[in-house]
Every structure is written in structure tokens, then in C-alpha cells.
N, C-alpha and C positions, 0 to 999 in steps of 0.2 A: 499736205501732210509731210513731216520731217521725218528722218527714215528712226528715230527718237520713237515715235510714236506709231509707227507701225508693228501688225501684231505679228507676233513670230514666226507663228505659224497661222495655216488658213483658216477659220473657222470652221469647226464639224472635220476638222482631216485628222485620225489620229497618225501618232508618229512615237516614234521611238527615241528616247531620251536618254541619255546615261545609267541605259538598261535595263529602264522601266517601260512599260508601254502605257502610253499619257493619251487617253482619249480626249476628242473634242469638248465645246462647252456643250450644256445639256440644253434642251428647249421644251416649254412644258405643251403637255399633249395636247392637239383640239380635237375638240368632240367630231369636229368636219372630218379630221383627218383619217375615222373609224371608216369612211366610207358606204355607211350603212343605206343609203337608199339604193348603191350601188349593187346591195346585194340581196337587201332585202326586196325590193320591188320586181326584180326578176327569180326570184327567188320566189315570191308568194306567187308570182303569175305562173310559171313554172307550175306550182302544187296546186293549186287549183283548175289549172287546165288539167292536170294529172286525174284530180279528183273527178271533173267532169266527165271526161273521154277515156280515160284509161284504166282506172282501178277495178273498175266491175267487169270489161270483156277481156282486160287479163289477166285476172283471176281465175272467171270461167274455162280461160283456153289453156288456165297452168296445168289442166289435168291430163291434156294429149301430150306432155313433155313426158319424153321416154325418160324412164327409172335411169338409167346410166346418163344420162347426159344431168340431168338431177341431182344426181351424186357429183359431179363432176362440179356441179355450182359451188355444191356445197364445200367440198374441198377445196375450190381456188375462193371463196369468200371467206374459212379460214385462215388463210394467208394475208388476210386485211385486217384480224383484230387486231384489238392494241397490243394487248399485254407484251407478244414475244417483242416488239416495236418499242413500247416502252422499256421494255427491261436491257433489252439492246442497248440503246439511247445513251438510259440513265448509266448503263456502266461503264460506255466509253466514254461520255462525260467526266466520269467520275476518275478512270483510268487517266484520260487525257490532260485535264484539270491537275492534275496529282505528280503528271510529268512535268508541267510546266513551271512547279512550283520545285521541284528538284534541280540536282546541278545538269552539269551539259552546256552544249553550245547555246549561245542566245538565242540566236535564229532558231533553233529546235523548238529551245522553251517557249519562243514565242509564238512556232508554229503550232505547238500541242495547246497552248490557254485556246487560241481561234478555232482548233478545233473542236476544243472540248467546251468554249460558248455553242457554237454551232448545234452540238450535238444536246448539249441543253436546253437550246430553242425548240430541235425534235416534241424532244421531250416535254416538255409547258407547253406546248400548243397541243400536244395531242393529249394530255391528261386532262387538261382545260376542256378540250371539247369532250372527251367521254363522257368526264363530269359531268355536264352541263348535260349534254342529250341525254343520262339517266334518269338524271332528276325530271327532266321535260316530260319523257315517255312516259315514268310513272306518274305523273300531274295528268296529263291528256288521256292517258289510258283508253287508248283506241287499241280494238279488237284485230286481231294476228289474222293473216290469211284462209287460217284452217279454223277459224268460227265462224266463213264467209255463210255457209249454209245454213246456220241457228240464228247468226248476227247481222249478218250482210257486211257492207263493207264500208259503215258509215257510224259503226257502232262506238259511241266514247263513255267511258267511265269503269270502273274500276281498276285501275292501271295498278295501282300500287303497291298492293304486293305480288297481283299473277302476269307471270312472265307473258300469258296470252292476250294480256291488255293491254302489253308494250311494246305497241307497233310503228307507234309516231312519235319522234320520227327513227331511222334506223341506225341502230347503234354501228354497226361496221359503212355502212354509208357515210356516217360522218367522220367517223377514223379515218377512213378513204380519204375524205372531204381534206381532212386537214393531215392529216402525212403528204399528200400529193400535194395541197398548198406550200404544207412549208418548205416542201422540195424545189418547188418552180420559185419560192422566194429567195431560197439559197442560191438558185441555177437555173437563175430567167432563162438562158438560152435554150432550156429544153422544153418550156413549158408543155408547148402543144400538147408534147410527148408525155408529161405527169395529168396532163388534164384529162388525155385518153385512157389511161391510168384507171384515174381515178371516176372516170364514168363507164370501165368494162369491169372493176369489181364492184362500183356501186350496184350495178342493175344487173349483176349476176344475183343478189340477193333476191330477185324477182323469182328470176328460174329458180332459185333453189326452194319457193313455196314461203316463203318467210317475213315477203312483204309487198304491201301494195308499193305500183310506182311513185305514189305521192311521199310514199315515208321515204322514199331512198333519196328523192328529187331535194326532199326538206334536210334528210342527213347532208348530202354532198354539199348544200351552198350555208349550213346552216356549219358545219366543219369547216370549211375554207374560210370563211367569214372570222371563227377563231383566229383558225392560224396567225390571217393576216393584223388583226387584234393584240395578236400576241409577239407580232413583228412590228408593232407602234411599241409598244411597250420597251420590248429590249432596247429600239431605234433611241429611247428616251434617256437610255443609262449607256449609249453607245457600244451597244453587244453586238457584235454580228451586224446592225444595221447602223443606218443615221439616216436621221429626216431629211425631207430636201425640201423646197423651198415653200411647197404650201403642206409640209409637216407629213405627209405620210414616208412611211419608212421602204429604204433604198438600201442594195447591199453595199456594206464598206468596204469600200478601196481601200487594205493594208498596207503600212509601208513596212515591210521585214526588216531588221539588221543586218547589214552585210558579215 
């Protein structure tokens, strides 16, 4: 090959060009690259082992959970819903976005657009999955903890409009699920530590009376399963990620302006 016809730059690297920032060429999605038996098969084995062995004798033993430690779920599994997470997000996005597009150093501007994709990945991965789990809950319409006594804990239908039929799977479980995913996507190197995360407020929702372990077990991989969905997607228009060689998406190596 004559140096004529070699390409500029590397494939999939973006870089920085006379001030623009010039992402790689695009590559279209494969369905492979969704990774879905990956998650789904541990995933349903997961909820049905849950289902078998665990939803009925912990439910029955949620009742010797002392009052204060009970409160205490409940208030650190509020700190897992979406909304304050999304509104977060979307505004630093929004702020961030908004600097880059203004005057200042390059380097800045270019630091604020990456931050402010970044922080809109947040954001569409975790309203994606809320989404998606509200609709689900209210279709399955499996019976809440506290109609374990009239219903037992196998009880499905009417989900759709009483909030006591929407227990599968759990909504702050899968927030969990996917803010902790797309945390460990932005900063593999902490995974362990987001994955721990997001399995000490998922199954606090246990203790706090609010769900069986199967619906938390279905939010956590049924949320991270988004995220990382939602990290092919951006990989595809080179946001924050780029495919690699067999298409699932990888964080981008930025090259800054000096």
C-alpha cells in the first residue's frame, strides 16, 4: 500500500481536527453484539432459583426484621430511585453540552461535549430502563409482599393500575441495575466496586418489605442488560463508546487538543 492510499487516521479513533472533534467511521449494530444470552440466561436462572428457594421463607422471616433497621432500607433504597439520578444527569448534560458549544479554550470545549455525552448516557440508559420495567410490572402484575397472606407469593394479574400488583420486577432494582452498569461502563476499573453497589441497594428492597428476591434479582440484570444496550447504541454514533472488533461497545480513547 503507497502511503497515497493510506487512511489518515485509524479507524474507530476519534481525533481532533482543525477544532472540530471528527469521530471515527460508524459500524451498523449486530444483534450478537446485544449480548443477550449473556444475560438473559443467568439472569432467568437467577429468578427462578429465587422463585423456588427464596421468595416464600423470605418473606415469612421479613417479619422478625426489627422496625428500625426496616426504615433504614427504606431510606437507603430511596437513594436508588431514578428521578433525583435522572434530573441530575440530564442537567449536567445539558449544562455541559451548552459549555462546549460556547467560546473558551478548545481543550475545555472539548472536555465539556465528553462530559456532557457521558452524562447523557446516564441519562438514556437509566430512563430506558425505568421505562421499560414500568410497563413490564404493570403487564405481569405480580402481587407486592404485603398481599403475601391473601395472595401468597405467586400471585400474577392485575398489575395495571394497583401499585400492589407491581412487583415484578422491581423498579429501584433495576435503576440500581443500570446506573451501576453504566457506571462500570464508563470506569471499568471499578467495577467490582459498582456491581457491589448495585447488589447492596438492590436487595435492600427485600428488607425493606417491598419485594420478593426474585423481582429484585429480575430488576438488577434486567437494568444492567439496558444500560449496556444503551452503550451499543451510543458505540454506533461514536458517543462516549466505539465497537471493537466483534461490535460490542468499548470506552473511547479521546485524543484532547493540546
Amino acid at each position: 500500500m503507497s502511503m497515497s492510499d493510506r487512511p489518515a487516521f485509524p479507524p474507530g479513533r476519534p481525533v481532533v481536527r482543525s477544532g472540530r472533534f471528527m469521530p471515527g467511521p460508524q459500524r451498523r449494530i449486530r444483534f450478537a453484539a446485544t449480548c443477550w444470552p449473556e444475560f438473559l440466561l443467568p439472569g432467568a436462572t437467577l429468578v427462578v432459583l429465587c422463585l423456588a428457594v427464596l421468595d416464600q421463607p423470605v418473606v415469612m422471616a421479613a417479619d422478625g426484621i426489627l422496625p428500625a433497621f426496616r426504615q433504614l432500607a427504606v431510606a437507603l433504597t430511596d437513594l436508588s430511585t431514578s428521578m433525583w439520578v435522572l434530573s441530575v444527569s440530564l442537567v449536567f448534560a445539558c449544562r455541559a453540552l451548552a459549555a462546549s458549544a460556547g467560546g473558551g479554550p478548545r481543550r475545555q470545549r472539548v472536555t465539556a461535549l465528553l462530559l456532557g455525552q457521558q452524562a447523557l448516557y446516564v441519562f438514556a440508559a437509566l430512563a430506558s430502563a425505568a421505562f421499560a420495567a414500568n410497563i413490564i410490572k404493570r403487564l405481569i402484575g405480580r402481587a407486592r409482599p404485603e398481599l403475601f397472606d391473601s395472595l401468597g407469593f405467586f400471585h400474577f394479574g392485575g398489575g395495571l393500575m394497583s401499585y400492589a400488583h407491581q412487583s415484578f420486577p422491581s423498579g429501584h432494582s433495576t435503576a440500581a441495575g443500570a446506573f451501576f452498569m453504566a457506571m462500570s461502563m464508563l470506569a471499568p476499573r471499578y467495577r467490582p466496586l459498582f456491581v457491589s453497589f448495585a447488589l447492596f441497594f438492590g436487595f435492600a428492597r427485600i428488607a425493606a418489605g417491598a419485594h420478593y428476591p426474585s423481582d429484585v434479582a429480575a430488576g438488577l440484570v434486567f437494568g444492567a442488560w439496558v444500560a449496556f444496550c444503551m452503550a451499543l447504541l451510543f458505540s454506533r454514533y461514536r458517543l462516549v463508546f466505539t465497537p471493537d472488533r466483534s461490535g460490542r461497545p468499548v470506552l473511547r480513547r479521546h485524543c484532547l487538543p493540546h
